[in-house]
N, C-alpha and C positions, 0 to 999 in steps of 0.2 A: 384468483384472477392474476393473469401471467403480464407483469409490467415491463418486461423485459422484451425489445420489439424482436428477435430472432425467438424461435421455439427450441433450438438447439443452443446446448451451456460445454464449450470446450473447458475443459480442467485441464489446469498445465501447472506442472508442480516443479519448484527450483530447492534445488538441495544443495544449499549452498549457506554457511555460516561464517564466511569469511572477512563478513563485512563488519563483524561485531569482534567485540574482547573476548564475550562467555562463548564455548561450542555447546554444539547442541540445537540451535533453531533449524538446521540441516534434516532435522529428523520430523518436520512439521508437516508437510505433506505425508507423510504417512501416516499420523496422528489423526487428520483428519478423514484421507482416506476411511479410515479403521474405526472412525466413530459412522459411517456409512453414508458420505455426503452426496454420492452419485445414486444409491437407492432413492434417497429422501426428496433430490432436486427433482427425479423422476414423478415422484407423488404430487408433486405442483403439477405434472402437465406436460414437462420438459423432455425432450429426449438429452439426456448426458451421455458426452464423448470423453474419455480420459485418455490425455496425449502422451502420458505419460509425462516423465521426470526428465530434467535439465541436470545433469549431475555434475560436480566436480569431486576431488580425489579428498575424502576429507581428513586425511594425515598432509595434506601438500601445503606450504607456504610457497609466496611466490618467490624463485630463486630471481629471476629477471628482475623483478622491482627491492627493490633494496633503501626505498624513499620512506623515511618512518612518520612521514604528513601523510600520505596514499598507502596505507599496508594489501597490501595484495588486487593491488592497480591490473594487475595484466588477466591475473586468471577471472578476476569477477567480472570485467568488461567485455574479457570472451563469454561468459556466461549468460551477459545483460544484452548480447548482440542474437546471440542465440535464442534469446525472450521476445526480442523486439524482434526477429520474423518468424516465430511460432504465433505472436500477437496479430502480425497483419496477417500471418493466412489464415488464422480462426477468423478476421475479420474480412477480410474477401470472400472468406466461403459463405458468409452470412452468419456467421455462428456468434454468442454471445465468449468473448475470454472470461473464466474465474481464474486469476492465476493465486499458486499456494506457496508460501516461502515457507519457511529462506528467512532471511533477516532482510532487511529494508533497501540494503543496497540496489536489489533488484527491479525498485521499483522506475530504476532508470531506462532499462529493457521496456518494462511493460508498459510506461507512459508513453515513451515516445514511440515505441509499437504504432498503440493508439493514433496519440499525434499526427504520425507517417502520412495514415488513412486520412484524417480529417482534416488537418491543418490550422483548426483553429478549434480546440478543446479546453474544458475548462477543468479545474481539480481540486476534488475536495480530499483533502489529507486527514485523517481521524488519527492522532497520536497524541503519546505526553511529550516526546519533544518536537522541536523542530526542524532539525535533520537539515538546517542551511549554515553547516558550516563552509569552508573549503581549507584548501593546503596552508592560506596562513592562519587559519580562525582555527583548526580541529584542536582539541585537547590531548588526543588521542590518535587521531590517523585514522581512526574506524572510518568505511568508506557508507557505513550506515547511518551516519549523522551527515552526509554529504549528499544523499542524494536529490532530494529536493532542488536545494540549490542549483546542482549537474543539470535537473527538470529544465527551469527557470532561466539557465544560462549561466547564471551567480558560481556554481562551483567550479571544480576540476572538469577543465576539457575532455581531459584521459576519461573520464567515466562515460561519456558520451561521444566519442571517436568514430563511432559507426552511425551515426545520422549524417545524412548529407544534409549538404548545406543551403538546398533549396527548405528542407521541411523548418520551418521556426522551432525555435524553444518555445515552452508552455508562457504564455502572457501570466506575472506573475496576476494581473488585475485582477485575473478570473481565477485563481488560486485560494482556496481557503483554508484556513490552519481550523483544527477543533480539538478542544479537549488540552490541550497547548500547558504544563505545570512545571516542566523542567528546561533552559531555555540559558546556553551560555552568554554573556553579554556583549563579546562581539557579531556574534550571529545575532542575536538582537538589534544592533546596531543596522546587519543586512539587510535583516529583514525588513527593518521598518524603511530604509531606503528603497527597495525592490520594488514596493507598493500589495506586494501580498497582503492578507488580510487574514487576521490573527484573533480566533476565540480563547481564550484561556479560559481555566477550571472557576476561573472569578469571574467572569461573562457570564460562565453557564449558572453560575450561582445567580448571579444578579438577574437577569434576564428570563430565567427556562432554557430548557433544551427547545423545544417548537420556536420559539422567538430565534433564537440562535441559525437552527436549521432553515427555519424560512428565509434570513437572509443569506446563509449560506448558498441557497440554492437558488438565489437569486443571481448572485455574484459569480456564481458558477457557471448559469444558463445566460448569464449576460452577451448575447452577441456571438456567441458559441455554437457549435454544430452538437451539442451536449456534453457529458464530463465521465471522468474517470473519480473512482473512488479509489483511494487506497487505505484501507484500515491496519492499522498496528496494535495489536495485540496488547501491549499496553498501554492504551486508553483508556481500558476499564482498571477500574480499583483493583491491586493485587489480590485484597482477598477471597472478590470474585472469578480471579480469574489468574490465580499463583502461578502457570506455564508460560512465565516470560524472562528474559534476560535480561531487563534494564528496569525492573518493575517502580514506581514514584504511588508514592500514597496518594490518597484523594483523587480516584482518577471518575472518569465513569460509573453508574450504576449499568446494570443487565439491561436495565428497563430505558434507560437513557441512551444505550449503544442500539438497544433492536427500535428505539425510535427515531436514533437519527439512521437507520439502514430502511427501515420503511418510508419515512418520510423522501427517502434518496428514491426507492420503488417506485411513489405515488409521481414522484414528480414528470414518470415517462422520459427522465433525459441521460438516466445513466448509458452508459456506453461498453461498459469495461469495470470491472473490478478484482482488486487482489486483499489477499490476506495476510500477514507478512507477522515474523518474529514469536512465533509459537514455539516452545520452548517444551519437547515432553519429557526430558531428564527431570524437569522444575517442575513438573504437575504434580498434579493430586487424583490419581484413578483418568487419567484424560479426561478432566473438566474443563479446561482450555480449549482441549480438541474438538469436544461435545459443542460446546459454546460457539467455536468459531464454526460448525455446522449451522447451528443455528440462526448465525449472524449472515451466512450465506444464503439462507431461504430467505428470511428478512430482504435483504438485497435484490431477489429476486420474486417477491413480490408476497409471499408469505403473510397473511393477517393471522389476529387470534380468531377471527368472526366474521 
């Protein structure tokens, strides 16, 4: 049963690892590609369209930006502006976006893509960190721990430069953190002021995944025209799923990631979804690749029965 309201799933793949320390998540749309995700989406029902790849030069740094809190500010923002209208015209056309990274920086393209169209969406984040730092909070300058924030309004403007100023940032209210185990503590500090709402690996312990999810998807469809997911790749426990660049122990089971990807299905409000920080230098045989295929039919409405 296809819970997904368009019968057509645009693929749009960003090749782009610049927003991270490790290379190599550049090479993830093709990982998945290659584990055969436009056959498989077809078997749901689905007609799948592949838009092709978003590419940058991957020997480039950015000579323009030379800010070592924003590392490579110019060329990923042209790359996320470039997201954000391959997003709205998957979604004029009526089509369903899967977008494929990249590292997570990208997820500023695709949300506010999204956003553009609806103006009032909500977002469920599935990651181990929290990705709200900005230029004075980063540790590092990676612009893939910033992007959240950028979402929300809380980060670097530069990452978000091509939204006009009619469309809002994402309301953090209806923002939801999941899976949440590595978490700097000024960016905790944002967080908690922002009002976003934050599951860590100790909630899912205490609570279940279903407990968890149900209000996640509460707080997401809260007054909302529906949501965007964005999943990261490490979420899940490295062991199950060793093709990541920033991997934290104790993340996700298998079974706990394809049921918070069903449970996002059943609820009829997803909108938009990406997959972000696949890493196939760091796999094992593409079992990251295989996986994030799989977490993509889930998404898209995929039972076992």
């Amino acid at each position: 049963m296809n819970h997904v309201h368009s019968r057509i799933v645009d693929i749009i793949g960003v090749q782009i690892d610049l927003g991270a320390s490790r290379r190599g998540v550049d090479m993830g749309p093709s990982a998945i590609r290659y584990a055969d995700i436009i056959e498989k989406i077809e078997t749901l029902g689905y007609k799948c369209l592949d838009k092709g790849d978003i590419t940058t030069n991957p020997l480039s740094t950015d000579t323009q930006s030379l800010n070592p809190r924003l590392k490579n500010i110019h060329i990923i923002t042209k790359a996320n502006e470039e997201l954000y209208e391959k997003v709205r015209a998957s979604l004029l056309d009526g089509h369903f976006p899967l977008v494929l990274g990249g590292d997570h920086s990208i997820a500023v393209g695709s949300v506010l893509g999204v956003q553009s169209i609806y103006k009032n969406i909500g977002l469920i984040w599935i990651d181990a960190h929290g990705d709200f730092n900005n230029e004075k909070t980063t540790p590092s300058g990676n612009l893939h721990g910033m992007s959240l924030s950028a979402i929300t309004g809380y980060g670097p403007k530069e990452m978000a430069i091509f939204k006009p100023d009619s469309i809002p940032f994402v309301n953090p209210n209806n923002t939801v953190l999941i899976g949440i185990r590595s978490i700097d503590h000024e960016e905790k500090e944002m967080l908690k002021k922002s009002g976003a709402h934050v599951f860590t690996m100790a909630d899912i312990d205490k609570y279940g995944m279903k407990s968890v999810m149900k209000m996640a998807l509460d707080i997401a469809s809260d007054g909302t025209k529906g949501f965007h997911a964005s999943f990261d790749m490490d979420a899940i426990t490295p062991n199950e799923a060793p093709g990541v660049g920033t991997p934290v122990y104790g993340g996700l089971t298998i079974r706990e990631a394809h049921l918070t990807a069903e449970m996002i299905a059943e609820s009829n409000h997803l909108l938009s979804a990406e997959i972000v920080e696949l890493n196939p230098i760091l796999d094992d045989k593409n079992r990251t690749g295989e996986l994030a295929v799989q977490l993509s039919l889930s998404f898209l409405g995929k039972t076992i029965y």
